[in-house]
DOLUMFI-609975 format. One record per residue (C-alpha): x, z, y; residue in three letters. Coordinates in steps of 0.2 Angstrom, whole numbers, plus 2048, in hexadecimal, padded with zeros to 3 digits. Layout:
<nodes>
XZYala;...
</nodes>
This chain:
<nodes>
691650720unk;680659721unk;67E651732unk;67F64272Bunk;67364571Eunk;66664A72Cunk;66A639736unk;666631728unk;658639722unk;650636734unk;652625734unk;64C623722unk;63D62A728unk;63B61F738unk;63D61172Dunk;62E617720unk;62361B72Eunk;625609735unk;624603726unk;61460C723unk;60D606732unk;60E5F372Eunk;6075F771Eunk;5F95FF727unk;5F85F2734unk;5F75E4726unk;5E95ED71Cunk;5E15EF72Cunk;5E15DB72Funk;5E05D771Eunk;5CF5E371Funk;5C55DA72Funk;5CA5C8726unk;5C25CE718unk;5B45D6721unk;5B15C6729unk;5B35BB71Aunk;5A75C7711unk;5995C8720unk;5985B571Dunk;5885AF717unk;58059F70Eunk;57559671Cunk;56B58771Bunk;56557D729unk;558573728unk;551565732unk;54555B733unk;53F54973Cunk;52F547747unk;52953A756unk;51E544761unk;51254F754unk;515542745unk;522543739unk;52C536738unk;52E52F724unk;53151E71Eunk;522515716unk;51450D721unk;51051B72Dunk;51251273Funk;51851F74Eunk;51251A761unk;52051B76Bunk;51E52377Eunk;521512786unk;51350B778unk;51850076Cunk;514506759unk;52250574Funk;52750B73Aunk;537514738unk;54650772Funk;553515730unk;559527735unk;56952E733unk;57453973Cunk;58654273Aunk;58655573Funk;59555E742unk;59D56D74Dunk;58F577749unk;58C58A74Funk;58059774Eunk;57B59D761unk;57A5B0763unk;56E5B6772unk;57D5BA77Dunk;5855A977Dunk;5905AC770unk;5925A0760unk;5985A474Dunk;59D595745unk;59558C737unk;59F58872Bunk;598577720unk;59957870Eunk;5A4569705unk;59A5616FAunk;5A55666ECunk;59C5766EEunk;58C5706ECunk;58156B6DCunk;58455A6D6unk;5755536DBunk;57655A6EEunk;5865526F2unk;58C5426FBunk;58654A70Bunk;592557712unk;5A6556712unk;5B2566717unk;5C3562714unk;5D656471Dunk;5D055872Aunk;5BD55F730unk;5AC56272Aunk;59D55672Funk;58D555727unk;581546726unk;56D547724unk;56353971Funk;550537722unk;550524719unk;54A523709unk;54B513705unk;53750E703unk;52950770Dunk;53150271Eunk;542507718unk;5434FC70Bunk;5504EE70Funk;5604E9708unk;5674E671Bunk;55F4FA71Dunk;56E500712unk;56250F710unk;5605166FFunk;5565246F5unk;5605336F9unk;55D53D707unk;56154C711unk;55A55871Bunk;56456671Dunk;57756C71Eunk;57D57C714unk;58B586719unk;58F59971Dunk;58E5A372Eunk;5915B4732unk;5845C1730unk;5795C1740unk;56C5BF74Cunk;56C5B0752unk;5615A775Funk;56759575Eunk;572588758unk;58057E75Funk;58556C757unk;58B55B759unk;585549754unk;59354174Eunk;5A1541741unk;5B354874Aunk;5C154174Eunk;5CD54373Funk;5BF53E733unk;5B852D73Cunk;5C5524737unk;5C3524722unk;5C651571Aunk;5B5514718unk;5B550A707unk;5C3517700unk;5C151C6EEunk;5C952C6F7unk;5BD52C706unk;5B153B705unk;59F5376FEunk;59753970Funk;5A152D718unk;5A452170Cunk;59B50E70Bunk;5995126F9unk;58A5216FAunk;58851E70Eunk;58650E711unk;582506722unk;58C51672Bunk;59C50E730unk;59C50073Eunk;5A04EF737unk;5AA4EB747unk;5B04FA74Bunk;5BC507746unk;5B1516740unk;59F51D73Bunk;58F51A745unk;58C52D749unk;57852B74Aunk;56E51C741unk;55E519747unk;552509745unk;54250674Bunk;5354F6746unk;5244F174Funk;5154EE746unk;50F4E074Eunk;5224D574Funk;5324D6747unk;5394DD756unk;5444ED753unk;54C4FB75Bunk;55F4FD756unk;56750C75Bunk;578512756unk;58551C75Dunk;598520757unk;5A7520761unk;5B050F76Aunk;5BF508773unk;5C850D763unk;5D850775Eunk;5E650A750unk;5F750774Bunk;5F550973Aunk;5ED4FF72Dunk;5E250D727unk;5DE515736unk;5E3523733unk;5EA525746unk;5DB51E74Eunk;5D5525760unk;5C7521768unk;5C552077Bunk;5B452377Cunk;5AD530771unk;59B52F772unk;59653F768unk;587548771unk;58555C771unk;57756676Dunk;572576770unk;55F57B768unk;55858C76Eunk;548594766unk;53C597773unk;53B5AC76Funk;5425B8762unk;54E5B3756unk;5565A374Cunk;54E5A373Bunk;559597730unk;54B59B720unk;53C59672Aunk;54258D739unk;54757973Aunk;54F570746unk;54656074Aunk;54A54E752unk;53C54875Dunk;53D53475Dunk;53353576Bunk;53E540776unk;54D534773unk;541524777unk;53A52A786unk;53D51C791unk;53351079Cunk;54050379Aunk;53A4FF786unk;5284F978Dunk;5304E978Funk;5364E577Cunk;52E4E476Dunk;51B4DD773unk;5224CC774unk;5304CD766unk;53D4D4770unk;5494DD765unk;5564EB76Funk;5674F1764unk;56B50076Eunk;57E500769unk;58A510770unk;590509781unk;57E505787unk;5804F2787unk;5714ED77Bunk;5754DD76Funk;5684D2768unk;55B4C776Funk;5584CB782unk;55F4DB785unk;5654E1796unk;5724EF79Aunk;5684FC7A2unk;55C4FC793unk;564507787unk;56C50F795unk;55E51E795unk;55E51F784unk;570525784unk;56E52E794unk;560538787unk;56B53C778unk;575545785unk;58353978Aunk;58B52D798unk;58951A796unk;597511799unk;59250F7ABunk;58050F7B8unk;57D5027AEunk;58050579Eunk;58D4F279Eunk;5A04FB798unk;5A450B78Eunk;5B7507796unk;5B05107A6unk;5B751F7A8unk;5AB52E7A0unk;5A2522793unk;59D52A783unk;5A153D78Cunk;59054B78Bunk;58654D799unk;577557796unk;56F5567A7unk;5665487A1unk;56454E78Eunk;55354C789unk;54B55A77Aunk;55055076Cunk;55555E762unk;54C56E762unk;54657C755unk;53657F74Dunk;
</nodes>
């Protein structure tokens, strides 16, 4: 009998000790998940919209394009997502985009984070001047930065997307359960009329001296669906371009520093001295292949090459080839960049 009292007391104790030991391996994981969660901290971004020097507002200010024509700004919008904050050894920490139920009533309709992703728009229209135009579908909210939280760091860049992911391009867009930010309702003019999904950047361009304009807009294509709400849409050619912006010494400096969009970087092409002068108007749509009056294939073809992405072939004529819509940064002019 006593030695079975000694067995069992050995393996009683084997069996607290183990216990222990998950216990301590629990707290432990339980510790660094809260250390992370707690080293999290509220971040804003802010950007801002310039062509060249000049920045770019609605109104009657006119911008001087690098293939010359002087144009006002109809529209500017853009969808950002997969954004990270770029540490000066390579590595990232994510930012993670406030839903807009967590924001003040008055800044929300802008940023969704919810079971299916997190994408935030920012809008430079206001609605007035050369904005003003029911066809615009711009109104007098805008936006200009994204908030979120990142982990507590130095930082030397930031890493993001144009365009709205997968799982969220395919909203019913006039939903009364479609978040504010992608629905028709508070975004208008963001979702394609003849396709299935969003327009991930919006940008319009008017000349002074014609009613020629500049229509450039990019979202996913070659989509298709089995269901009548698309909710199990894919799309063969994605078309969302990737941008990693660098300050030029020291450190990233969310408080004081703004990422800009430089029209001018994004127009830099020789082809566009051959619209607008005599009424020409281009519509720079995501394959490359312009529509309107008098386009040709190989105009847009640079502009898309610019943003950071393939056309749909040399020439700029299918997004059915293979590699259309895919990132290629060799050609990626500056379009981004921190100031």
């Amino acid at each position: 009998m006593p030695y079975l009292l000694i067995i069992f007391a050995m393996v009683f104790a084997q069996c607290e000790t183990k216990e222990d030991n998950t216990q301590e391996r629990n707290l432990a994981i339980a510790a660094v998940a809260l250390s992370q969660q707690s080293n999290q901290v509220e971040t804003t971004l802010n950007f801002e919209a310039y062509s060249g020097s000049s920045q770019l507002a609605c109104g009657s200010t006119t911008y001087t394009l690098p293939s010359g024509q002087v144009v006002y700004l109809r529209d500017l919008r853009f969808y950002v997502s997969s954004i990270s904050l770029v540490k000066a050894d390579g590595s990232e920490a994510a930012f993670t985009i406030y839903d807009d139920s967590s924001l003040p009533t008055d800044e929300q309709n802008f940023q969704v984070n919810n079971s299916l992703g997190s994408v935030a728009l920012l809008d430079f229209a206001d609605n007035t001047g050369s904005c003003t135009s029911s066809s615009f579908s711009t109104t007098s909210a805008t936006r200009t930065s994204i908030k979120g939280t990142v982990a507590s760091g130095s930082y030397t860049g930031v890493k993001f997307t144009i365009g709205v992911p997968s799982a969220l391009n395919h909203y019913d867009s006039s939903a009364s359960t479609t978040p504010t930010a992608l629905n028709t309702g508070t975004q208008s003019g963001m979702q394609w009329s003849w396709l299935i999904g969003y327009k991930f950047m919006k940008l319009e361009l008017q000349t002074t001296s014609s009613s020629s304009v500049l229509n450039y807009h990019l979202g996913s294509t070659n989509c298709s669906a089995e269901s009548s709400d698309f909710s199990d849409a894919t799309c063969q050619n994605s078309y969302r371009s990737e941008f990693t912006v660098q300050v030029s010494s020291g450190t990233f400096e969310p408080s004081t520093q703004k990422i800009r969009f430089d029209l001018e970087q994004l127009v830099d092409s020789s082809v566009l001295t051959s619209y607008y002068a005599d009424g020409t108007a281009l519509a720079c749509m995501p394959i490359g292949t312009p529509t309107g009056s008098g386009g040709t294939s190989t105009s847009c073809s640079p502009l898309i090459r610019n943003i950071g992405l393939t056309p749909g072939d040399s020439a700029g004529i299918s997004d059915t080839t293979s590699g259309a819509g895919t990132v290629d940064t060799s050609n990626q002019k500056a379009v981004f960049s921190i100031q």
